[in-house]
Backbone as CSV, one residue per row, in Angstrom:
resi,resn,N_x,N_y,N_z,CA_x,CA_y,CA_z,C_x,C_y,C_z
1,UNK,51.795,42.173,-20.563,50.973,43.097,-19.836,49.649,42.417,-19.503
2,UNK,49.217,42.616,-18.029,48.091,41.998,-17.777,46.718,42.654,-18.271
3,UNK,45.678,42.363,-18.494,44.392,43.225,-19.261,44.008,43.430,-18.227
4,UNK,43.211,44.451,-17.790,42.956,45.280,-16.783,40.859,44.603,-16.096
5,UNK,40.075,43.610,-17.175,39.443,42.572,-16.598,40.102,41.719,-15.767
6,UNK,41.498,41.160,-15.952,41.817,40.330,-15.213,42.466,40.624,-13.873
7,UNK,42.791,41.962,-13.958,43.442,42.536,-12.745,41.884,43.013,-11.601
8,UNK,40.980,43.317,-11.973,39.811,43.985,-11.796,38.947,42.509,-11.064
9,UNK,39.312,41.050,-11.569,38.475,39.820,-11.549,39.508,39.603,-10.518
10,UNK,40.903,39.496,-10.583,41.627,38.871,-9.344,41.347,40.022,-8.323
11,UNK,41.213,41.135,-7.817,40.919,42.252,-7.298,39.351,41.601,-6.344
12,UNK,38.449,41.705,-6.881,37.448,40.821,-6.957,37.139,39.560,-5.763
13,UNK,37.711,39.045,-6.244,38.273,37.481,-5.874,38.661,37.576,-4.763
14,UNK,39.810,38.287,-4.406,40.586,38.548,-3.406,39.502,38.943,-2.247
15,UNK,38.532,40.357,-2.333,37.860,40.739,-1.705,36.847,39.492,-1.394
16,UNK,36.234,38.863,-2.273,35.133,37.804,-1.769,35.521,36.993,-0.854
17,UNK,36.787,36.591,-1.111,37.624,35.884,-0.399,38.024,36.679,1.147
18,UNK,37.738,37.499,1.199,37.632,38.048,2.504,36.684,38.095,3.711
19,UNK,35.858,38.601,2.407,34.148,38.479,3.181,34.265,37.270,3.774
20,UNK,34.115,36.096,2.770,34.044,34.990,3.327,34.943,34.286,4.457
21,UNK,35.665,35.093,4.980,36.588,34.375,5.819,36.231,35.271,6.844
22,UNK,35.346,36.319,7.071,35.336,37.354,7.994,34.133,36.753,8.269
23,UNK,32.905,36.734,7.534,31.491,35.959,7.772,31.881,34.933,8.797
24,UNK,32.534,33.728,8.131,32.669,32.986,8.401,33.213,32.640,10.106
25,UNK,34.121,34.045,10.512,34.646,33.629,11.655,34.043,34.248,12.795
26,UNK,33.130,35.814,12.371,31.742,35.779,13.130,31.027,34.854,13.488
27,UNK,30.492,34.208,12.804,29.690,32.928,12.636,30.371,32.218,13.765
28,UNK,31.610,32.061,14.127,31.969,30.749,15.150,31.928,30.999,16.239
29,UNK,31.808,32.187,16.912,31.439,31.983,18.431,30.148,31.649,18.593
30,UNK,29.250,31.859,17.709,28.164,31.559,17.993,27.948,30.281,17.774
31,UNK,28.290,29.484,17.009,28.736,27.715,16.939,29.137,27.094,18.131
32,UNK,30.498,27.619,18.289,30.768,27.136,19.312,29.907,26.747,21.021
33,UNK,28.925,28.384,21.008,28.175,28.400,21.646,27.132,27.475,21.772
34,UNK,26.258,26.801,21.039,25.203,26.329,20.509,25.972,24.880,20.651
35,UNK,27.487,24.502,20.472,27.800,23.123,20.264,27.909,22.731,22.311
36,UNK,28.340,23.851,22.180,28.460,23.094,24.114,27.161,23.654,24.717
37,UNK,26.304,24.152,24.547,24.606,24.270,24.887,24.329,22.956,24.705
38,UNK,24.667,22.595,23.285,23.613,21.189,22.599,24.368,19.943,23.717
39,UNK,25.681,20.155,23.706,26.247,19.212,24.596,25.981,19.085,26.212
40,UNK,25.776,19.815,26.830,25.652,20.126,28.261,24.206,19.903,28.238
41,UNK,23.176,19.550,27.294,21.769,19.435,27.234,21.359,17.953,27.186
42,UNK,22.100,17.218,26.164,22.377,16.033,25.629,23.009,15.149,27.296
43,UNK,24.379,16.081,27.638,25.039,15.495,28.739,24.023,15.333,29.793
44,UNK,22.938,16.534,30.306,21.983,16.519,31.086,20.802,15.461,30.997
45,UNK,20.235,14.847,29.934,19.552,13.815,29.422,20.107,12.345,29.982
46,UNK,21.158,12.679,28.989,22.437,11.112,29.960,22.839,11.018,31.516
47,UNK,22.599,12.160,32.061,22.314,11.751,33.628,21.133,11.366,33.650
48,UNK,20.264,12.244,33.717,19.113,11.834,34.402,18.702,10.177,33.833
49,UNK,19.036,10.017,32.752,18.400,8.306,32.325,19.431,7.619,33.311
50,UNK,20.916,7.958,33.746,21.781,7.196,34.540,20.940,7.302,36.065
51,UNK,20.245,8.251,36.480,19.515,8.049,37.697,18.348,7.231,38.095
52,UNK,17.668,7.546,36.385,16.768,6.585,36.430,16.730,5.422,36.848
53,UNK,18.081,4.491,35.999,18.592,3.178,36.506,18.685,2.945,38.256
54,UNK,20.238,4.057,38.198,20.738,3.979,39.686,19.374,4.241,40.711
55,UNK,18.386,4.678,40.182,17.460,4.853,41.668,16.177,3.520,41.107
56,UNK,16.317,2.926,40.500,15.020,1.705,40.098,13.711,2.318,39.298
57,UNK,14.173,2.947,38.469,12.932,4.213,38.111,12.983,3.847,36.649
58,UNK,12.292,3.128,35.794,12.571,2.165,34.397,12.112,2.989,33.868
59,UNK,10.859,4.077,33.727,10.303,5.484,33.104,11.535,6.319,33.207
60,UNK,12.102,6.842,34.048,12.911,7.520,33.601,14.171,7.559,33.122
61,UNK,14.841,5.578,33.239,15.902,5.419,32.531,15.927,5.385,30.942
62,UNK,14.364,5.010,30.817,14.033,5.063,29.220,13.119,6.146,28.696
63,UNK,13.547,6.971,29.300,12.039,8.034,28.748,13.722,9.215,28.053
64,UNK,14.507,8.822,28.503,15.848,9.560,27.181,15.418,9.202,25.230
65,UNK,14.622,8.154,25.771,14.375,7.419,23.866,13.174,8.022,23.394
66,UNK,13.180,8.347,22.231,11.985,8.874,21.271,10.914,7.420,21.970
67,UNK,9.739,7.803,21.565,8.608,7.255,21.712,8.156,6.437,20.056
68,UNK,8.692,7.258,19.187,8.769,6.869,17.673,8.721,5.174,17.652
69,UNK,7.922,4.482,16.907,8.099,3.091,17.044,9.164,2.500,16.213
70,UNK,9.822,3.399,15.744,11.261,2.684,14.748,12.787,3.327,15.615
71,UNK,12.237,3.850,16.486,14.059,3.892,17.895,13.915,2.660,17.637
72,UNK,15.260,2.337,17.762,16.449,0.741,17.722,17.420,1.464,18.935
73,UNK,17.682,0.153,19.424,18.480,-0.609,19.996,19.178,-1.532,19.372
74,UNK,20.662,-1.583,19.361,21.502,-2.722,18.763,22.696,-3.031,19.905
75,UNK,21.926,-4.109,20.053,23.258,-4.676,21.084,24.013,-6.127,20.971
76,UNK,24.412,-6.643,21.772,24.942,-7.761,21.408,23.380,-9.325,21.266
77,UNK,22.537,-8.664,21.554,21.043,-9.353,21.536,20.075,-9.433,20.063
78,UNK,21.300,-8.105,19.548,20.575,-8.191,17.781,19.948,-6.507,17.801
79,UNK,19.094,-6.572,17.603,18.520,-5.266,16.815,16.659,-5.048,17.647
80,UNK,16.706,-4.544,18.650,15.021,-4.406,19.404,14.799,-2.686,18.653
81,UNK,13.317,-2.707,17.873,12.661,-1.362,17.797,11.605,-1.017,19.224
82,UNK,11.380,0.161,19.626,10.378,0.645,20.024,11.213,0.593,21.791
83,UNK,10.450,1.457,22.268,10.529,1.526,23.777,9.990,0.583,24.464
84,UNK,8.870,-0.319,24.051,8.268,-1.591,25.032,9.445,-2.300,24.946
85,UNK,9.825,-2.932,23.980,10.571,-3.486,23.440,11.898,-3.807,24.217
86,UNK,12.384,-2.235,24.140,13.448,-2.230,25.518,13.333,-2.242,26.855
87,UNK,11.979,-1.738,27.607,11.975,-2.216,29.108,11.892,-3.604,28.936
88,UNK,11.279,-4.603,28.139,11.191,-5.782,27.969,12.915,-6.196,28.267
89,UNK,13.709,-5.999,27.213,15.015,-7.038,27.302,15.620,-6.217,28.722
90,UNK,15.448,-5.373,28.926,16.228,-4.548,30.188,15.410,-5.207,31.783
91,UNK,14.376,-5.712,31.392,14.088,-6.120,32.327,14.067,-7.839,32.528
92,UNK,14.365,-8.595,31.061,14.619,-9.836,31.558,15.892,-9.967,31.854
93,UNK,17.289,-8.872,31.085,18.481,-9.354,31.350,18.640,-8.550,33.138
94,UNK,18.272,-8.089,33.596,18.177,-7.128,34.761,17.592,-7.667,35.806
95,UNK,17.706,-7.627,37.208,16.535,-7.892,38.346,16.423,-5.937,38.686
96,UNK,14.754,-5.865,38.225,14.497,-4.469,38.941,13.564,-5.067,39.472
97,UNK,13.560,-6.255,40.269,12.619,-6.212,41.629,13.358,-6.025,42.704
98,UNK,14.644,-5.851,42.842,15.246,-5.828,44.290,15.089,-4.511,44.559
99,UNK,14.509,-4.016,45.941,14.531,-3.283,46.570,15.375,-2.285,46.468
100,UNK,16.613,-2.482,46.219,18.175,-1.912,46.565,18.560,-2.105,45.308
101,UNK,18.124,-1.210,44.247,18.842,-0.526,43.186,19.954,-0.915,42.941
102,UNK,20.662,-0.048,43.468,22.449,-0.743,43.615,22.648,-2.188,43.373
103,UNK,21.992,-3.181,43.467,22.114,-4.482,43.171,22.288,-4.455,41.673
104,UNK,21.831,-3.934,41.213,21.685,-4.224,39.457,22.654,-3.284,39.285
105,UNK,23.387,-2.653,40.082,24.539,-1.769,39.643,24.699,-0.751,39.557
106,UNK,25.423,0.248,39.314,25.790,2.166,39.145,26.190,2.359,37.775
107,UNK,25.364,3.016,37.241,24.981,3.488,35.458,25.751,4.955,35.886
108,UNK,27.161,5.534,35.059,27.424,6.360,34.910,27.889,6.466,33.005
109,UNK,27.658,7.411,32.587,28.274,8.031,31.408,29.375,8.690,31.091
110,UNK,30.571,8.285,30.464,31.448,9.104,30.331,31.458,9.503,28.758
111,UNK,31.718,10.852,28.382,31.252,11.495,26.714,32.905,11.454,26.059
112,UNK,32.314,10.686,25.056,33.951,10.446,24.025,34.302,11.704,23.014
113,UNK,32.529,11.745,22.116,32.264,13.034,21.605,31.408,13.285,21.662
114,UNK,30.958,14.350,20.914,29.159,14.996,20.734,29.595,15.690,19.534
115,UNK,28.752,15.346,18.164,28.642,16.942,16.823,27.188,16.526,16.110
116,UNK,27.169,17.540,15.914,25.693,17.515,15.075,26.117,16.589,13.558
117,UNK,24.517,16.432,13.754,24.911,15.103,12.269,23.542,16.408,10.862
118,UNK,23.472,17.471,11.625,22.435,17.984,10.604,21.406,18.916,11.656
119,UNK,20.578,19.687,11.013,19.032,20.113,11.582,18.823,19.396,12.738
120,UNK,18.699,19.721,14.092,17.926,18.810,14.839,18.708,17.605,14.956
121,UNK,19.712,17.133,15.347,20.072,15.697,15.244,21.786,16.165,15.324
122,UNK,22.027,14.978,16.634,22.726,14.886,17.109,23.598,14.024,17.309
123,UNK,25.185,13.200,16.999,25.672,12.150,17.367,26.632,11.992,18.758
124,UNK,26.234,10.938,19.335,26.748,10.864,21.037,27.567,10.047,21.146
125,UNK,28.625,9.790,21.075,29.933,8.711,21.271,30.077,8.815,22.412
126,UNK,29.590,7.747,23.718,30.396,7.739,25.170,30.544,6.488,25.741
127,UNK,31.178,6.447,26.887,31.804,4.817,27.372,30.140,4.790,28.852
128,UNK,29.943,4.184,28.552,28.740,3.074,29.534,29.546,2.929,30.737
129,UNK,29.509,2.733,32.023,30.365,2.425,33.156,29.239,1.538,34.065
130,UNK,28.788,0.559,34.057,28.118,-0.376,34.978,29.230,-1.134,36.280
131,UNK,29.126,-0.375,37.179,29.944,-1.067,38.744,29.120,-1.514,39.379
132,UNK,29.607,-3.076,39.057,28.733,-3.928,40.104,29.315,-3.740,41.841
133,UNK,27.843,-4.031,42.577,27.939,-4.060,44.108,28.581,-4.921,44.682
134,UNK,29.247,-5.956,43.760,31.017,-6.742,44.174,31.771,-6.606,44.057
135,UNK,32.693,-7.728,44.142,34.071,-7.432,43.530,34.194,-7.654,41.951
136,UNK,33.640,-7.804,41.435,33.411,-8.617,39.853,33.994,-6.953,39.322
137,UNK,34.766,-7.388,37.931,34.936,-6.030,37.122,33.483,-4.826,37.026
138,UNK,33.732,-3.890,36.595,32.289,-3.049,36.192,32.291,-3.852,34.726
139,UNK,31.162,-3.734,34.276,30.883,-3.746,32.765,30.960,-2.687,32.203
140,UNK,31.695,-2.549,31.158,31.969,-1.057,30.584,31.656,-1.429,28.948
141,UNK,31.284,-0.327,27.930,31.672,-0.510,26.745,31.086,0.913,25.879
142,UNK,31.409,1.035,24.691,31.228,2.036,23.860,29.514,2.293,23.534
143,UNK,28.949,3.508,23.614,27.390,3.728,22.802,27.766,4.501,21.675
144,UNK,26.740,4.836,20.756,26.581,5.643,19.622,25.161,5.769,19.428
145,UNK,24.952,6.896,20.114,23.095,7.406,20.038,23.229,8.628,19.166
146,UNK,22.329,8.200,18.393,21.881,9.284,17.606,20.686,10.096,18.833
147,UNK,20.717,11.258,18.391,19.637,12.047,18.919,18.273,13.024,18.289
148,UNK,17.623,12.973,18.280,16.553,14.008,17.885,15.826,15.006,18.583
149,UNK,15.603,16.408,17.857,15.360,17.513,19.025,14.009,16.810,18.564
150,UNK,13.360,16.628,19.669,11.697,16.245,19.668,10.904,17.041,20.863
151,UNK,10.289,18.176,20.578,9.458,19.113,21.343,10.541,19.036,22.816
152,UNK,11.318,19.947,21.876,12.166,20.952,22.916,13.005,20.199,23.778
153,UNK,13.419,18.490,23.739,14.006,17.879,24.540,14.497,16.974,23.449
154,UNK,15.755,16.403,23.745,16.854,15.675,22.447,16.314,13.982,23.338
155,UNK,16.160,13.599,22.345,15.629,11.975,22.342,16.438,10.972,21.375
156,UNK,16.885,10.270,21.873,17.231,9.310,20.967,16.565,8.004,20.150
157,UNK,17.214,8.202,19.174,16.415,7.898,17.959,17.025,6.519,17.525
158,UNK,18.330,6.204,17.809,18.932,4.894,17.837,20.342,5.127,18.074
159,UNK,20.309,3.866,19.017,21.325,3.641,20.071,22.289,2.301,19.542
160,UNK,23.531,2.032,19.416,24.156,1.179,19.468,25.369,0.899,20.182
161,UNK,24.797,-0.002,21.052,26.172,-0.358,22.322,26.605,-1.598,22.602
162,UNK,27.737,-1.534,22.622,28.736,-2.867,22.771,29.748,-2.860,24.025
């Protein structure tokens, strides 16, 4: 015969176990909501820095990066902190004196993933698409930007692309 604490504790149990699965699935439209907001916000950032490029505009291809003097960059060049830092190598490996943008190529983003890594902070998995104005392949390859909500706009905080 079962003792009537233990029938009363599994009884119990059962119910918490409800709540929590009922809480819990309230809770997800509103997740869901907030994950493709954060994404379509993030995605909106990654254009406009892709226009920046595509139109010769070096402020606004890099103004996607925190201002913070410890943003990194890791590329096949090693490890650059800070935003000078990067118009610097972007502009010796780059010609942004030609007139015609398009010479240095068409910066599009394609998104692999997007999930929050925590509070404020964001991880960005997408493929880079550089099509040169020849016949030469595009240059393509993988990023991984972290992001930070920094006064109301997501900035990245460190970037690694190959």
């Amino acid at each position: 015969m079962i003792a009537r604490p233990a029938i009363a504790l599994a009884a119990l149990l059962a119910l918490a176990g409800c709540d929590y699965f009922s809480a819990r699935d309230a809770a997800l439209p509103e997740q869901v909501v907030d994950a493709a907001q954060v994404q379509g916000e993030i995605e909106a950032e990654m254009l406009a820095s892709a226009e920046g490029w595509n139109t010769g505009d070096m402020d606004a291809f890099l103004g996607i990066y925190s201002e913070a003097p410890e943003t990194s960059f890791v590329g096949s060049g090693g490890l650059v902190r800070g935003r000078a830092a990067m118009e610097e190598r972007y502009r010796a490996a780059y010609d942004w004196s030609d007139p015609d943008p398009s010479q240095r190529g068409v910066l599009t983003f394609e998104t692999q993933d997007v999930r929050p890594l925590g509070e404020g902070h964001v991880l960005y998995i997408g493929r880079y698409v550089l099509t040169n104005p020849d016949d030469r392949e595009p240059a393509s390859g993988l990023t991984s930007l972290v992001f930070a909500r920094e006064d109301g706009s997501w900035r990245i905080i460190a970037d690694h692309s190959s």
